[in-house]
ZAMARGU-4260 file (C-alpha; in steps of 0.2 Angstrom, whole numbers, plus 5000, padded with zeros to 4 digits):
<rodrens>
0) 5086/4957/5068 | 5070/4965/5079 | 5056/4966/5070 | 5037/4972/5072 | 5023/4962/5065
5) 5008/4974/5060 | 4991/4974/5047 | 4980/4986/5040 | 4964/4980/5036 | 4976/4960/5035
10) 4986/4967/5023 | 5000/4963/5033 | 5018/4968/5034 | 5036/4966/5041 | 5042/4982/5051
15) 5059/4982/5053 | 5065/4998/5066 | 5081/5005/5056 | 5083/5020/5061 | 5102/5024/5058
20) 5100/5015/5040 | 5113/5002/5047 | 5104/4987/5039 | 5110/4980/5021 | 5094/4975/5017
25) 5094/4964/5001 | 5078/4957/4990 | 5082/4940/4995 | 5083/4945/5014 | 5063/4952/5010
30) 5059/4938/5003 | 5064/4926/5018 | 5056/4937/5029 | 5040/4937/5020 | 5039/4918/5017
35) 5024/4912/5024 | 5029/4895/5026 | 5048/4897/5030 | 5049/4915/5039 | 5039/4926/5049
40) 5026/4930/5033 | 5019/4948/5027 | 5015/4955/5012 | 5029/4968/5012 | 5043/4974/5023
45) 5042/4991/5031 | 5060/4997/5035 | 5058/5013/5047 | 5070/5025/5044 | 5076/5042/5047
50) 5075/5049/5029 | 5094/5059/5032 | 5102/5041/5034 | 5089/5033/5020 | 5102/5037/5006
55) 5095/5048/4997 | 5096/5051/4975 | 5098/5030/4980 | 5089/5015/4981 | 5074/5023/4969
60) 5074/5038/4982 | 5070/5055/4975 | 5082/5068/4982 | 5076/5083/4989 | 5059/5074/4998
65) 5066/5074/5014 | 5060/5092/5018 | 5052/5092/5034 | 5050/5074/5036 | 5061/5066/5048
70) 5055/5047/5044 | 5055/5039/5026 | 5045/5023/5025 | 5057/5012/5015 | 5041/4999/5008
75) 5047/4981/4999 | 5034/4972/4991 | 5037/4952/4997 | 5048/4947/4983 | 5059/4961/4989
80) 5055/4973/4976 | 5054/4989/4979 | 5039/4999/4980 | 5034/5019/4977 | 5021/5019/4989
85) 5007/5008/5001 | 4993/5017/5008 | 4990/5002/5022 | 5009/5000/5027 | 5008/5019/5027
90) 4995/5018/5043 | 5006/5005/5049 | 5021/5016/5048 | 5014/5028/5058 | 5006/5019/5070
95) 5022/5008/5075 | 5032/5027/5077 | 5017/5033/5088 | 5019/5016/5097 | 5035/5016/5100
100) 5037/5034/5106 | 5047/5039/5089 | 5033/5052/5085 | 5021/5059/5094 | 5001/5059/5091
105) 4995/5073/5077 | 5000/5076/5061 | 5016/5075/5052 | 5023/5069/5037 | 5030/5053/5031
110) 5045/5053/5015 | 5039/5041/5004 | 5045/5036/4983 | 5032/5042/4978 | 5033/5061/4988
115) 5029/5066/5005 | 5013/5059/5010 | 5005/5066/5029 | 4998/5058/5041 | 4985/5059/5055
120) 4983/5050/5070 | 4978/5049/5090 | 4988/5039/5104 | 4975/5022/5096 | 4962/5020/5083
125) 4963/5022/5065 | 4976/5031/5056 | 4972/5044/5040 | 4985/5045/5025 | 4985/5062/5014
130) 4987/5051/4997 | 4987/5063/4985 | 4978/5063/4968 | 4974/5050/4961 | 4975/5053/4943
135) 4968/5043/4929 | 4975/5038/4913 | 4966/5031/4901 | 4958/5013/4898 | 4968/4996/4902
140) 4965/4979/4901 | 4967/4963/4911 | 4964/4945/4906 | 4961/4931/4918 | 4959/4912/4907
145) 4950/4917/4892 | 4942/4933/4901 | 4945/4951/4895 | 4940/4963/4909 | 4940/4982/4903
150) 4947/4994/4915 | 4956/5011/4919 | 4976/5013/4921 | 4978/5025/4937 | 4993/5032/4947
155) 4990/5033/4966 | 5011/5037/4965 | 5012/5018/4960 | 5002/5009/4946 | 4983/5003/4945
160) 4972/4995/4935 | 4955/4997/4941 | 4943/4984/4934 | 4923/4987/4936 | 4915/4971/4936
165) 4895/4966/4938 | 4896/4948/4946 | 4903/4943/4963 | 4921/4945/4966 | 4921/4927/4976
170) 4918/4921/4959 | 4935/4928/4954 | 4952/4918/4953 | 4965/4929/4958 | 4976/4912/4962
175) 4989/4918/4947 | 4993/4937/4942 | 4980/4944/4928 | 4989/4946/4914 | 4990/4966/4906
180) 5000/4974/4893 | 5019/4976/4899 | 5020/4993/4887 | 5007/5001/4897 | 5013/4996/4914
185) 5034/4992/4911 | 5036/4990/4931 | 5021/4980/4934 | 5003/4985/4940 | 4992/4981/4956
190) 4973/4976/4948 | 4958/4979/4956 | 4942/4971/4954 | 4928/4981/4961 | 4907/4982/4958
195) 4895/4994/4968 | 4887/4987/4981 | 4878/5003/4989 | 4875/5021/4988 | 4896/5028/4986
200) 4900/5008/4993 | 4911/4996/4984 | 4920/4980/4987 | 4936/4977/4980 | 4949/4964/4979
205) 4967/4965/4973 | 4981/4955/4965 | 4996/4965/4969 | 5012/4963/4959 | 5026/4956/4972
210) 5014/4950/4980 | 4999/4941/4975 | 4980/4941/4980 | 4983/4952/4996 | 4968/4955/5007
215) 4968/4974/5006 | 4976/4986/4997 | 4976/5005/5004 | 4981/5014/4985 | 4971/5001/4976
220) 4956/5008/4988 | 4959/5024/4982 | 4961/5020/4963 | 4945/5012/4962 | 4936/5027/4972
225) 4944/5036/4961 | 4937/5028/4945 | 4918/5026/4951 | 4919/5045/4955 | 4922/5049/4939
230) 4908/5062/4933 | 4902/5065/4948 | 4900/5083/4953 | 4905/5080/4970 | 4915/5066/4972
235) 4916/5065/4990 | 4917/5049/5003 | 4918/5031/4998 | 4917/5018/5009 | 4927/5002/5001
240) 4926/4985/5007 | 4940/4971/5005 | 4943/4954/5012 | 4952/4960/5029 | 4939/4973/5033
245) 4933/4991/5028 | 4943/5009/5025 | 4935/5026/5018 | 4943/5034/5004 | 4937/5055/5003
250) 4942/5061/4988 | 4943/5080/4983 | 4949/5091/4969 | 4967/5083/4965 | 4970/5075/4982
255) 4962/5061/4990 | 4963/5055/5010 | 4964/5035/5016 | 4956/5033/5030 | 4958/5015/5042
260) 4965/5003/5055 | 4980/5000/5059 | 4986/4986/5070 | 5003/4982/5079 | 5001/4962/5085
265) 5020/4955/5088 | 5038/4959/5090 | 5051/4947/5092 | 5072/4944/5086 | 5076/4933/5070
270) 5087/4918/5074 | 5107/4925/5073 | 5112/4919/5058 | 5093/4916/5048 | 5095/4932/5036
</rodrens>
């Protein structure tokens, strides 16, 4: 199986080039691949995929987004769940296509769960994601030992819960998943812990479900944008800080842009016979 290693601000992923829908890719094969001790090691797997062979009304796909978009980015989180939507792996996506001479440099879109998201980007640098709203629900909570922390349930196309905290988020254990409430969040949630750090600047980090403590998380970016915008006349260009590095979110009325790096480092064959 040839596969692509690439990251987006270290939040890294798997990119296998599909483009017939040939491969019977199963949760357990994800898995394998993700494993950091045992396998090549990502936070997800990004199978690339011309949408008219992704099967669509299957597989969680929604029939009818394959409208002028010739690629669908078929994202697994690394326990091979599936996933609506990742604003890093979505640079990632587009940058290996550009790359490997599948799309040109400019600006097209990409099929995704969670709806057709657009992309920019030039022959290198970083690469901008059209993520659409981000919209916000209502108050959540996560716990962590004997710690409530009060937050905000948003939907950047997948779920969030955005936690605004006041200390330093090195202080933080994000070794086990926060617990939340399984009613408001039935197919898992990403939580965010971010704190202002400067005029429209924030740091965040990120337990992602599937996944664990990741060291970026492109929607979770957007999400806590999102909720320290909230009031705000104009709400206008973030800059967001996380472990692997530094994206801008830019967020106007119902619609919001992902702004980043987006780095290819390896390519390679699995062993015949490890998946």
């Amino acid at each position: 199986m040839r596969f692509v290693k690439g990251h987006g601000t270290e939040n890294d992923f798997v990119i296998l080039p599909d483009p017939d829908g040939a491969l019977d890719l199963t949760a357990e094969a994800v898995a394998r691949l993700c494993d950091r001790r045992a396998g090549i090691g990502a936070d997800g797997v990004l199978r690339v995929v011309r949408t008219k062979a992704a099967g669509i009304g299957n597989a969680g796909i929604d029939a009818g987004i394959d409208a002028g978009a010739e690629w669908f980015m078929d994202y697994r989180n690394a326990d091979g769940g599936l996933a609506e939507m990742c604003g890093n792996g979505m640079r990632v996506f587009a940058r290996y296509l550009v790359d490997a001479g599948l799309a040109a440099p400019g600006e097209w879109d990409v099929a995704t769960r969670a709806g057709l998201r657009r992309v920019t980007l030039g022959a290198s640098g970083d690469v901008s994601v059209e993520m659409g709203p981000a919209d916000l629900l209502g108050p959540g909570e996560a716990t962590m030992a004997d710690t409530v922390f009060q937050g905000v349930r948003v939907s950047v196309g997948n779920p969030h819960l955005a936690c605004r905290v006041d200390g330093p988020l090195a202080a933080l254990d994000l070794s086990r998943a926060p617990g939340f409430d399984p009613a408001a969040f039935p197919d898992g949630v990403n939580v965010e812990f971010f704190r202002t750090v400067g005029e429209r600047h924030l740091e965040m980090r990120v337990y992602e479900r599937g996944s664990g403590e990741t060291r970026s998380c492109g929607t979770g970016t957007v999400a806590v944008a999102a909720v320290a915008a909230r009031g705000l006349a104009e709400p206008g260009e973030w800059t967001v800080d996380v472990p692997g590095g530094r994206v801008t979110v830019a967020l106007g009325r119902g619609t919001s842009r992902l702004t980043g790096p987006a780095v290819l480092v390896a390519e390679g064959e699995t062993r015949p016979g490890w998946i």
